[in-house]
MIRO-746045 format. One record per residue (C-alpha): x, y, z; residue in three letters; residue number from 1. Coordinates in steps of 0.001 Angstrom, whole numbers, plus 500000, padded with zeros to 6 digits. Last residue first. Layout:
BEGIN
<site <X; Y; Z>; Ala; NUM>
...
END
This chain:
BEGIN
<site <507285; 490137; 517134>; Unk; 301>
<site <503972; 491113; 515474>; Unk; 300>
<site <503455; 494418; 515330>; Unk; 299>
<site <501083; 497288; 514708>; Unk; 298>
<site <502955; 499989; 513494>; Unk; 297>
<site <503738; 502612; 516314>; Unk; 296>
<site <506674; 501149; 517420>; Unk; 295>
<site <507108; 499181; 520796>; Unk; 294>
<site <509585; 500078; 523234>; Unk; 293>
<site <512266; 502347; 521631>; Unk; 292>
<site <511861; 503385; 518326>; Unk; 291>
<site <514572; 502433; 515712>; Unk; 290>
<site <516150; 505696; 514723>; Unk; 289>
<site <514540; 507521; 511263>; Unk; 288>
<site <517428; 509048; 509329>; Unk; 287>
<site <519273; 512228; 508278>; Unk; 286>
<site <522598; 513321; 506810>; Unk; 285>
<site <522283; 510157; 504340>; Unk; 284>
<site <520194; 511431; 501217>; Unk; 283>
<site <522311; 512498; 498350>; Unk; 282>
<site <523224; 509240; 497916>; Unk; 281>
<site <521061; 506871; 500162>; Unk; 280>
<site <522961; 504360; 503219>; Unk; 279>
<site <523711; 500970; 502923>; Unk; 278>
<site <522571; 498945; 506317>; Unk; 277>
<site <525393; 498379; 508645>; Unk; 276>
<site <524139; 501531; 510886>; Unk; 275>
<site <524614; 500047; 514357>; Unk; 274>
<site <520931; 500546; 515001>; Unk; 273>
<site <520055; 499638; 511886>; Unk; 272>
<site <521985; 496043; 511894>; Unk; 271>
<site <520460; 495362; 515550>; Unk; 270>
<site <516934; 495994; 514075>; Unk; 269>
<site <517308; 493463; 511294>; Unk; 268>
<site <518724; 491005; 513643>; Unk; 267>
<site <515994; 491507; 515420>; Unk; 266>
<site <513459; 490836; 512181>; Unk; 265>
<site <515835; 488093; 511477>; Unk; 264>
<site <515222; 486559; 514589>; Unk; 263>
<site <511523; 486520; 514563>; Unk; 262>
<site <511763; 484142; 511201>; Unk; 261>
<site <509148; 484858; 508574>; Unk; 260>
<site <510012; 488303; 507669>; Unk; 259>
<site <509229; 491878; 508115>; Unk; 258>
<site <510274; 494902; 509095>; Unk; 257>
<site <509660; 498349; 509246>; Unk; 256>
<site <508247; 498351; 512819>; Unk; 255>
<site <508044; 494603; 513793>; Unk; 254>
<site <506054; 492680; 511733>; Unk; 253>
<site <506308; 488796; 511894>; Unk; 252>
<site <505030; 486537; 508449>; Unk; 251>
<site <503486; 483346; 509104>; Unk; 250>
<site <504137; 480310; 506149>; Unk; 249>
<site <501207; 478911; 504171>; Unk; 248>
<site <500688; 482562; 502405>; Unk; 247>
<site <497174; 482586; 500875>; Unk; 246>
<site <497211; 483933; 497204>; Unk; 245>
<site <495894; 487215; 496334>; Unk; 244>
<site <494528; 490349; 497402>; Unk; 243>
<site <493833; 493965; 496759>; Unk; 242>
<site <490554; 496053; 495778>; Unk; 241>
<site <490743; 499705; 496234>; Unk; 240>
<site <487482; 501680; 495942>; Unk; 239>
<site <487021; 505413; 494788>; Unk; 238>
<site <483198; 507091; 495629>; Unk; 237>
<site <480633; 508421; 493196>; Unk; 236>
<site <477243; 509972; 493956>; Unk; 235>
<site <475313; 506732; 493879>; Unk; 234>
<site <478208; 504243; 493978>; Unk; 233>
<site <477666; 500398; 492530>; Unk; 232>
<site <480243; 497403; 493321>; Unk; 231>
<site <479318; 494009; 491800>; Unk; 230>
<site <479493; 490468; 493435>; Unk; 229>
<site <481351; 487127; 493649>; Unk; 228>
<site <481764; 485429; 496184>; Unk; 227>
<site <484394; 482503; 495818>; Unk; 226>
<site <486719; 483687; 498654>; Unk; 225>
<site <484519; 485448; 501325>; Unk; 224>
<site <485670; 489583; 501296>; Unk; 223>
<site <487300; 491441; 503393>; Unk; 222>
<site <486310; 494899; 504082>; Unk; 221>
<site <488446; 497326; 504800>; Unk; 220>
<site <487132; 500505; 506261>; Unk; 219>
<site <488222; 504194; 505323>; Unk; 218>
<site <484689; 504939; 504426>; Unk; 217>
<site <482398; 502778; 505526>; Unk; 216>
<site <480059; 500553; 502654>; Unk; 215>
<site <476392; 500197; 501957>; Unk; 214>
<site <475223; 496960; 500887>; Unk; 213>
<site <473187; 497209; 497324>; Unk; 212>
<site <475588; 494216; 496110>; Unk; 211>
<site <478507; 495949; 497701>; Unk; 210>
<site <477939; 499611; 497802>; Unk; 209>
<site <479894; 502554; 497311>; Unk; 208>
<site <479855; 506078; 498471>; Unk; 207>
<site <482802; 509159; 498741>; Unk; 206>
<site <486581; 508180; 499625>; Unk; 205>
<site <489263; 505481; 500339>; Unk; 204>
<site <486373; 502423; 500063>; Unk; 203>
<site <488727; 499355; 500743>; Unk; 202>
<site <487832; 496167; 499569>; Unk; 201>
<site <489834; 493160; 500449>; Unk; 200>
<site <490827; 489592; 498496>; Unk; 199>
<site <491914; 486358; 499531>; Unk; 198>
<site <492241; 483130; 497033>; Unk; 197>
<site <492126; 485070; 494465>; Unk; 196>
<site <489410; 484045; 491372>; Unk; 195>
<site <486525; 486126; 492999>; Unk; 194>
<site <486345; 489210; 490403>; Unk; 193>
<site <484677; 492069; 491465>; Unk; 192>
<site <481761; 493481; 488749>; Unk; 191>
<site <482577; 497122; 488492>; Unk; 190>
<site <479441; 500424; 488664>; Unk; 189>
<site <479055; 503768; 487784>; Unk; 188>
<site <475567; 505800; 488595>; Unk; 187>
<site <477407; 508858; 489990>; Unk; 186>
<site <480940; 508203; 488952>; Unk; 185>
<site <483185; 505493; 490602>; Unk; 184>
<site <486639; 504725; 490023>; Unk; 183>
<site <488534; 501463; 491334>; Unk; 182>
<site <492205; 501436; 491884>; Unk; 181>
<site <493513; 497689; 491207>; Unk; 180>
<site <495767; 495150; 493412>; Unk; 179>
<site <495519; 491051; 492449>; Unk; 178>
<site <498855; 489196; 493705>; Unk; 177>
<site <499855; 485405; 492908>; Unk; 176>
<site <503454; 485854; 494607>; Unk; 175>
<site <506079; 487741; 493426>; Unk; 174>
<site <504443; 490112; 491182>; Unk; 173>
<site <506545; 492376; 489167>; Unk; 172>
<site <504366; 495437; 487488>; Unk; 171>
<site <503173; 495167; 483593>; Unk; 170>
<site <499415; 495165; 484700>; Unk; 169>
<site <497516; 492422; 483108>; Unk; 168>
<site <493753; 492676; 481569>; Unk; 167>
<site <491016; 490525; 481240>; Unk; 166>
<site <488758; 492074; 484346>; Unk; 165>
<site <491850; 491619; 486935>; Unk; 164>
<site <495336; 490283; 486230>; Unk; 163>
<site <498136; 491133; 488885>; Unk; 162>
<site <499234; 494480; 489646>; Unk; 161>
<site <497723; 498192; 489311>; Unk; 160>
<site <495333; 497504; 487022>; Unk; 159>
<site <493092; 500898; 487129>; Unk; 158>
<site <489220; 500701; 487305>; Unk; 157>
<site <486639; 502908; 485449>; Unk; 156>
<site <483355; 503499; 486107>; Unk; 155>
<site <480560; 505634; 484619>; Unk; 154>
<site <481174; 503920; 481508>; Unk; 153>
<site <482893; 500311; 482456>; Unk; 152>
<site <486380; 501494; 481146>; Unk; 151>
<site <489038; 499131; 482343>; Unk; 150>
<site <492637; 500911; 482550>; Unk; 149>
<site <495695; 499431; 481892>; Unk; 148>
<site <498965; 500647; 483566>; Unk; 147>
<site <501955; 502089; 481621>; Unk; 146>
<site <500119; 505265; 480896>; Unk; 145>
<site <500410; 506454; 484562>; Unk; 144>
<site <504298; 505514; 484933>; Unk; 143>
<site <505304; 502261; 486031>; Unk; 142>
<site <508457; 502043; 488180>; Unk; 141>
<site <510573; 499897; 489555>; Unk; 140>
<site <513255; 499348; 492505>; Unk; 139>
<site <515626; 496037; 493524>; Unk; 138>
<site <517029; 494430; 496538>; Unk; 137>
<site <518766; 491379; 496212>; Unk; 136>
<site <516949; 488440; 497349>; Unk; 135>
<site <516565; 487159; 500658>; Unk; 134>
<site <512696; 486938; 501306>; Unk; 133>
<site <512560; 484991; 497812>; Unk; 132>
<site <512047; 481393; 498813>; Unk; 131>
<site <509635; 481869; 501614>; Unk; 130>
<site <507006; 484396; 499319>; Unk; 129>
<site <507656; 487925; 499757>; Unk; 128>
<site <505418; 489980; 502284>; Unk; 127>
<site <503455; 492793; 500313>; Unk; 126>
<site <503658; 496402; 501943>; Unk; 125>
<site <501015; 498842; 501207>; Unk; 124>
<site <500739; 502838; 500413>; Unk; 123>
<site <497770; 504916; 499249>; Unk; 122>
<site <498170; 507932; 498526>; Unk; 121>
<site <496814; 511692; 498689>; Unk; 120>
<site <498665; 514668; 499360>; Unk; 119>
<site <497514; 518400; 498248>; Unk; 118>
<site <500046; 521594; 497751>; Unk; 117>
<site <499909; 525278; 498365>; Unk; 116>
<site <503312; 526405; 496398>; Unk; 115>
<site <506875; 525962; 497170>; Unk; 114>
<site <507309; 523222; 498910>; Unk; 113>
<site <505593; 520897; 495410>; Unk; 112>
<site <508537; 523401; 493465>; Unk; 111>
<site <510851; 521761; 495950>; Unk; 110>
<site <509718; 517586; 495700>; Unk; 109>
<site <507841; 516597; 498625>; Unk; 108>
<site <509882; 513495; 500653>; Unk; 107>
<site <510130; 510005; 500607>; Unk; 106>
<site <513186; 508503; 501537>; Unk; 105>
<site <514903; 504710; 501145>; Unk; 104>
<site <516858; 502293; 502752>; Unk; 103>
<site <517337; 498287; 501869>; Unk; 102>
<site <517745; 494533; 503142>; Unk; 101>
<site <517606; 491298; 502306>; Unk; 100>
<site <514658; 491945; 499945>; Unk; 99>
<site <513456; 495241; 500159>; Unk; 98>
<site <511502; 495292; 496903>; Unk; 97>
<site <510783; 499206; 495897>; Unk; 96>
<site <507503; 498891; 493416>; Unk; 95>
<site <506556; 502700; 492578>; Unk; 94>
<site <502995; 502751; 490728>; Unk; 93>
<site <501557; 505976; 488461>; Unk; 92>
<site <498443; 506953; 488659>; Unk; 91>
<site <499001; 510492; 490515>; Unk; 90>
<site <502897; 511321; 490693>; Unk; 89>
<site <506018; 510263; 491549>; Unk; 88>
<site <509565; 511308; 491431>; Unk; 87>
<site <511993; 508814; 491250>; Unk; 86>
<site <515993; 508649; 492347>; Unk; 85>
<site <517375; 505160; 492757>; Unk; 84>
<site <521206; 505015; 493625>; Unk; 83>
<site <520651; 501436; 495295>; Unk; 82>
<site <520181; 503090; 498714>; Unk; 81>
<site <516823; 504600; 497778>; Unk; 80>
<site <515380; 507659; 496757>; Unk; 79>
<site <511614; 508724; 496116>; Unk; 78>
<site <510236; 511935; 495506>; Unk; 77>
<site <506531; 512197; 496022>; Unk; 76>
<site <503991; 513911; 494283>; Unk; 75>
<site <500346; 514886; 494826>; Unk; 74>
<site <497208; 513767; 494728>; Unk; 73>
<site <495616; 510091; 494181>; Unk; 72>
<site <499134; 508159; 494748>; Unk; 71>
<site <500591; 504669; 494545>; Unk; 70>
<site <503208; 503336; 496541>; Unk; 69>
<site <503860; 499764; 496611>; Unk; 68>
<site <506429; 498730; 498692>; Unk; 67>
<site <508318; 494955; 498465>; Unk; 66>
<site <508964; 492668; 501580>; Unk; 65>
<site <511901; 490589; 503186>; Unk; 64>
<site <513614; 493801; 504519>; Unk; 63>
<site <512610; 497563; 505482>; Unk; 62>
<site <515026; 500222; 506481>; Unk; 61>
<site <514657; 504063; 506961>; Unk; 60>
<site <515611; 507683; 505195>; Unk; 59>
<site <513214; 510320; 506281>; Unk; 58>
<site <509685; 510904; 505885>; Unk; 57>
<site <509600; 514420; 504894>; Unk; 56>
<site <506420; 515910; 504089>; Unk; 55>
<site <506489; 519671; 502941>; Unk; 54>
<site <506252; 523156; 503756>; Unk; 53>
<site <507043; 526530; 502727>; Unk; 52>
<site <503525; 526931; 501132>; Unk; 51>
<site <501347; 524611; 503085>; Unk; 50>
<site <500311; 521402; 502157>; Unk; 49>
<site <496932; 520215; 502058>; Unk; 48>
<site <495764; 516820; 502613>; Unk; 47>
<site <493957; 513785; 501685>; Unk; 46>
<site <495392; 512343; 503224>; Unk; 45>
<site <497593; 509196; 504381>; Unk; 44>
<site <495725; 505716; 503508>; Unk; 43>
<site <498037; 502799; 504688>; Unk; 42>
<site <497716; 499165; 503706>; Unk; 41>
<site <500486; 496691; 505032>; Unk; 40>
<site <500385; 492782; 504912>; Unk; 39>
<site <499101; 492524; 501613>; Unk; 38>
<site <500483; 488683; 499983>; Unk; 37>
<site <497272; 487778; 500516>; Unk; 36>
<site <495068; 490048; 502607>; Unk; 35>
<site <497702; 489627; 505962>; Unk; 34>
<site <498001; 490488; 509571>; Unk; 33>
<site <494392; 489555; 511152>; Unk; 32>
<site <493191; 489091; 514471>; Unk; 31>
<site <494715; 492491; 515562>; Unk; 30>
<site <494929; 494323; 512387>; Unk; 29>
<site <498100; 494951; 509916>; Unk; 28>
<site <497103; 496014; 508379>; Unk; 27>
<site <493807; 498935; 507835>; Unk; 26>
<site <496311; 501983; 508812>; Unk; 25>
<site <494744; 505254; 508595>; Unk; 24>
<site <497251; 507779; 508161>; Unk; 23>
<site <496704; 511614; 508846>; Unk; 22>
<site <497805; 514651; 507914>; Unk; 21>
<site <499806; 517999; 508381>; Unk; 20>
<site <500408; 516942; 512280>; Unk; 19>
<site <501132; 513221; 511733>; Unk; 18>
<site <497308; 512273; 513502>; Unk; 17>
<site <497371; 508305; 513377>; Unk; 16>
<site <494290; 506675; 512713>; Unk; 15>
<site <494362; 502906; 513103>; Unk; 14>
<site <491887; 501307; 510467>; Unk; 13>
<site <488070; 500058; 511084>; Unk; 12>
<site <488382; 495979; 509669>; Unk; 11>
<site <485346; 494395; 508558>; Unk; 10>
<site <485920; 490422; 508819>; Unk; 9>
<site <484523; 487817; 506193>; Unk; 8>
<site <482478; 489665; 503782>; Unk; 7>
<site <480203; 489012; 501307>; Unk; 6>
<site <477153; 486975; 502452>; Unk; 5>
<site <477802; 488858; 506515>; Unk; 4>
<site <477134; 492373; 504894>; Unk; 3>
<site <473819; 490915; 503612>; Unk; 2>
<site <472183; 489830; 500368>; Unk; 1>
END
């Protein structure tokens, strides 16, 4: 078996140097902008923290998609213009749906400023399907034990969303969506399912193999719907598998938007600029402007 049997495209993320860590952006990619409904996947970390410091990514908009943040180290404290305040932590999911338009913050939480602290996450976007770009904005979350967890012995893999290996996680899908945090000891080993119609493989850290092929770290791979195949590490490694239904319709990107009509992603942009979106309790002295020229995530205007 060879790299070409199993994948489709190998994508090599954007690295972007924030200064106390670093993001590596895997989509959108020039030549491709979605992994089913996925049409953002961001790595940032691993990191340490500083005593005295934090991250602080300040209030900003997103419409006609839903955030998924999940994290490997660390904590984040999330707040959001519908009066949402959440703090979370390692294996737990937060599911913020934009819809027609919200604002949220992430930032450390104090007693996290306060000592030497680590960040780890992983952080995607999923487009909403045609019918549901416009709905009313609304926040979840799933705390560690609330997610189902696969035991394979020297493996074990986290539902995140969507039904994988027999077992359903309890977050909202929108669209058919597959999304699961993968686990490997020295020796362990997952059979990948290959009923989604698109699906991506993402080794975040340590050694994995597809089918004895050797894997990149911080490298998405997609993989060739139907093929099915089994992931094996030799001194452990952590894999994130995503996916799900094809979306007929083309989604635009343009900084923290997206949508499937180019003039609501400007229209979008003209409503942050004059500051019609609703703002965060607690959390509206401060906010990220709309960048001038083109933004640093990839788009597609």
């Amino acid at each position: 078996m060879t790299l070409d049997d199993l994948v489709i495209q190998t994508i090599a993320p954007a690295t972007h140097d924030l200064g106390d860590f670093k993001v590596h952006r895997a989509l959108p990619a020039r030549g491709r902008t979605m992994v089913g409904p996925f049409i953002f996947f961001d790595q940032a970390g691993p990191a340490r923290i500083a005593p005295g410091q934090g991250i602080d990514v300040r209030p900003h908009p997103h419409i006609n998609l839903a955030t998924v943040t999940y994290m490997y180290e660390g904590a984040f404290l999330h707040r959001d213009s519908l009066g949402t305040q959440q703090l979370i932590e390692p294996g737990a999911v937060n599911l913020m749906t934009a819809g027609k338009g919200i604002v949220h913050s992430e930032r450390s939480p104090d007693e996290d400023r306060a000592k030497l602290s680590k960040l780890s996450a992983i952080q995607t976007w999923l487009a909403l399907p045609d019918r549901q770009e416009e709905m009313d904005p609304a926040f979840e979350h799933v705390g560690e034990g609330g997610l189902p967890i696969i035991d394979y012995g020297h493996a074990r893999a986290r539902v995140i969303m969507g039904t994988l290996w027999g077992q359903t996680a309890p977050v909202t899908t929108y669209a058919d969506t597959i999304y699961a945090d993968i686990m490997l000891q020295p020796g362990g080993g997952v059979p990948i399912d290959a009923d989604a119609e698109e699906r991506a493989i993402y080794l975040s850290g340590g050694d994995a193999a597809l089918d004895g092929v050797a894997l990149t770290p911080q490298t998405l791979y997609v993989l060739r719907p139907g093929v099915r195949a089994s992931l094996y590490s030799v001194d452990g490694g952590r894999v994130m598998l995503c996916g799900g239904e094809a979306f007929k319709t083309p989604r635009h990107v343009w900084w923290n938007f997206v949508s499937s009509s180019q003039d609501r992603l400007m229209q979008a942009r003209e409503d942050w600029e004059a500051m019609r979106f609703s703002l965060i309790p607690g959390d509206d002295q401060e906010h990220i402007p709309v960048p001038q020229g083109r933004p640093k995530t990839v788009s597609y205007p």
